[in-house]
C-alpha positions, -999 to +999 in steps of 0.1 A: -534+396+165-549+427+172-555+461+148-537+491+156-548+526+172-512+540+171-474+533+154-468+515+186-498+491+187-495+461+165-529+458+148-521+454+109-553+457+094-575+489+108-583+512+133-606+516+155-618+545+181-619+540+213-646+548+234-641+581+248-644+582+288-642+606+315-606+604+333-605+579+364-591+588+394-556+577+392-546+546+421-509+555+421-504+544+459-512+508+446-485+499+434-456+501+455-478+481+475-477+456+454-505+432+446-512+421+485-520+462+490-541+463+461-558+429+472-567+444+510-574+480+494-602+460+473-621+445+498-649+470+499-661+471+458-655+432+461-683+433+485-715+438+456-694+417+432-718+389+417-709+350+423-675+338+417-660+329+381-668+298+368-645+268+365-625+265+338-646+238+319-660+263+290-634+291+284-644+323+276-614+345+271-613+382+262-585+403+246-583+435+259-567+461+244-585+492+233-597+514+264-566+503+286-555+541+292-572+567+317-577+594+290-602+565+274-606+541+298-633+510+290-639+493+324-630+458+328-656+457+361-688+454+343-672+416+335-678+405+374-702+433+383-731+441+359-750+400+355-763+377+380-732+352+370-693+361+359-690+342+322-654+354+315-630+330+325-599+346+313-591+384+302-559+391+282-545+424+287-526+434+252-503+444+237-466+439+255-440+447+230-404+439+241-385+472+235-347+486+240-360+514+257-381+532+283-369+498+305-375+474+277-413+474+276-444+488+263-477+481+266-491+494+233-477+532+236-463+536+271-445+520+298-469+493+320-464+513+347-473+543+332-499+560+360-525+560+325-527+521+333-534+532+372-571+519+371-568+497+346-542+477+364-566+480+399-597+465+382-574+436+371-567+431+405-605+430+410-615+407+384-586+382+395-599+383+436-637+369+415-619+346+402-606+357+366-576+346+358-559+384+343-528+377+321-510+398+292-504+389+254-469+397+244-462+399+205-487+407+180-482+421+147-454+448+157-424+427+146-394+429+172-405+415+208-397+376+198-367+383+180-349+403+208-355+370+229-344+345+204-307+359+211-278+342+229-283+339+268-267+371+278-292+390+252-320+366+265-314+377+303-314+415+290-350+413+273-367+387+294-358+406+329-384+436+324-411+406+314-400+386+347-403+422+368-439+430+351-450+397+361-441+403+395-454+437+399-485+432+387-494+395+400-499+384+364-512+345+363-500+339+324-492+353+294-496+348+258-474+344+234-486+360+201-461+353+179-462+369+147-423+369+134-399+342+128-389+328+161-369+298+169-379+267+180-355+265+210-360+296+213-398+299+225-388+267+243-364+287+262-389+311+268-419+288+285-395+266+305-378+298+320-413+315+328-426+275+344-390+275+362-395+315+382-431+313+383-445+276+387-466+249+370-495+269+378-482+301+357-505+302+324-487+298+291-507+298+258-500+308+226-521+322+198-511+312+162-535+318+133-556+289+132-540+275+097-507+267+119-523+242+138-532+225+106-508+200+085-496+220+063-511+250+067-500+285+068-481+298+096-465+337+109-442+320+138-417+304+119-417+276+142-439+242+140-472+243+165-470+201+160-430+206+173-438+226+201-467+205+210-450+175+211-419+191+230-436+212+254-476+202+252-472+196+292-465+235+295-488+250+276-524+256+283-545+257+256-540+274+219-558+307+208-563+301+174-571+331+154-600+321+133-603+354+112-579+380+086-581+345+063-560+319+086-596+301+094-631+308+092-656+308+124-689+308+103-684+267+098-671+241+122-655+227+096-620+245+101-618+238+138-625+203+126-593+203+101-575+208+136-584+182+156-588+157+133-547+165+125-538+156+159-547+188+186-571+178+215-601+198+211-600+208+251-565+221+240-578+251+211-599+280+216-618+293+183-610+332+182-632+350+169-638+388+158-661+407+178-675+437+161-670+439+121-650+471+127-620+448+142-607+434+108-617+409+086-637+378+090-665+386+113-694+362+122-724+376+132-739+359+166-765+341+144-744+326+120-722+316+150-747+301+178-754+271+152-711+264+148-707+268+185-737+239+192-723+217+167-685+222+183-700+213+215-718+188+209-696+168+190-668+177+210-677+169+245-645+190+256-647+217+233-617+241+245-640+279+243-639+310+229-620+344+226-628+374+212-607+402+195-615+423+212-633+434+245-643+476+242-666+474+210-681+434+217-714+429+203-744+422+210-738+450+234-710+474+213-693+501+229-724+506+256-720+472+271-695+448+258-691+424+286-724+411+268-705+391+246-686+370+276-725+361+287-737+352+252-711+325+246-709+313+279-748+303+277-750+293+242-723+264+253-737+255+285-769+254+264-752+229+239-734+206+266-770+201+280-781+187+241-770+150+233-739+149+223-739+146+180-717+114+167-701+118+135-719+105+103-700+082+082-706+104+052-691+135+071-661+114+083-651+101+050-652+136+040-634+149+069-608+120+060-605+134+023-594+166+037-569+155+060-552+131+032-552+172+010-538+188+042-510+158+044-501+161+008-498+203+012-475+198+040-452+173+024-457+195-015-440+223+010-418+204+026-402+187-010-404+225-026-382+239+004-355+211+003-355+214-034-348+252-033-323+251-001 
């Protein structure tokens, strides 16, 4: 999902520079507290900290990646403490990579528990006591993470124990699974029902395939069906970040959102992601061309699932100065939308929209005839 600043990072398309910071005091006592000790610690800043996060009836969900390290560090607390309301409902810490070194994970360049992640770790801690549910996205671009845990069991238990211990460490409420490499269908099925069995139904699992794979037919990087898992494991999964951008779907029209609900997903289940600055790859909306598509999502989608942006440090309308304006923007461009009537469909636009599903289910059987042919 996300362009790369290093070898390690797992971007494929540019780069981009962070915002250069002065180096934050370093929290190291935190964490062999654990995330109780962090919690108590954290009482006093939590006491200006603006209303609590709102429910999760509009998501709003924010990929950070860029800015996670002291030397360049891009505050998360600006999210919960710079506006009179909290708009982000979920922030994604990125990227894990499952490794066979350095105890068998990275985030992005270094360990997690690297002290460079010291304050970035503690303002997670205060964003989840406002109510902001903090996870991490695992995968990405960087091939490697999903096929060490597509393995036999003993293989599984080797990779997946370092992702279990992080979880722990860090009070992590979810994580999502970016996966960008062939992995088995059993094998992320293994994965989700092992992570609902140590951590509970209220653990966060979603995924983020490129928005094409929740489409008949369309083109996927997973190497598993979306409409498989779905039907297998729909009950465990939270909602889809669909990357809308890179030329797997296009955010300037509703139209491609459409294509996936009218092919079977719920619309509360999919999030339209979205680029957030031009510089972040390829298929950038501007917030004009976008306010229009989010109203007409809205209102003819009652339970339209949200938003998320790749990625947080360079967000516009605010860039690099203040990025948690973005989080605001959407937030009040939907609520301003649910408050419209909701829009039915024409009967011109659903014949049309009915023409386009028919293409979609001849493209997926074309593909499905063409690999039997050639197996």
């Amino acid at each position: 999902m996300e362009p790369s600043s290093s070898a390690d990072q797992d971007g494929p398309i540019v780069q981009v520079e962070p915002r250069a910071a002065p180096d934050l005091h370093r929290m190291v006592a935190f964490r062999p507290l654990g995330w109780v000790a962090r919690y108590l610690a954290l009482l006093a800043p939590l006491a200006c900290t603006v209303s609590a996060a709102p429910p999760d009836d509009h998501r709003v969900v924010i990929y950070y990646q860029t800015g996670g390290g002291s030397s360049n560090h891009v505050s998360l607390l600006p999210l919960i403490q710079a506006e009179s309301t909290i708009s982000v409902t979920h922030v994604l810490i990125a990227a894990l990579h499952v490794i066979d070194d350095d105890g068998g994970l990275h985030l992005n360049d270094n360990p997690p528990n690297d002290p460079t992640f010291d304050t970035m770790w503690s303002e997670a801690a205060q964003l989840q006591a406002a109510g902001v549910k903090v996870m991490c996205m695992v995968g990405g671009a960087a091939a490697g993470s999903y096929s060490r845990l597509d393995g036999d069991d003993a293989s599984f238990e080797k990779y997946y124990g370092p992702l279990h211990d992080l979880i722990g460490a860090h009070n992590l409420q979810g994580l999502d699974l970016d996966v960008e490499e062939n992995f088995s269908l059993n094998g992320v099925i293994r994965l989700i029902d092992r992570l609902k069995a140590d951590f509970g139904s209220d653990f966060i699992i979603t995924l983020a395939p490129v928005a094409a794979a929740l489409t008949e037919g369309g083109g996927n990087l997973s190497g598993f069906s979306y409409f498989d898992l779905e039907a297998q494991r729909g009950s465990s999964i939270a909602f889809y970040n669909a990357q809308f951008y890179f030329g797997w779907g296009n955010a300037g029209s509703a139209s491609d959102y459409e294509s996936i609900v009218d092919d079977g997903f719920a619309a509360n289940r999919v999030v339209m992601g979205i680029l957030s600055n031009p510089a972040n790859g390829n298929g950038f909306v501007d917030l004009d061309s976008e306010a229009p598509v989010l109203q007409e999502l809205v209102t003819e989608n009652g339970n339209f699932g949200g938003v998320a942006n790749w990625e947080y440090f360079n967000s516009l309308p605010g860039g690099t100065a203040a990025p948690y304006q973005w989080a605001s923007w959407m937030a009040q461009h939907m609520v301003a939308a649910k408050k419209m009537a909701r829009r039915e469909i024409s009967t011109s636009e659903a014949l049309w929209r009915g023409v386009r599903k028919l293409g979609r289910r001849v493209r997926r059987e074309a593909k499905k005839s063409y690999h039997n042919y050639i197996a």
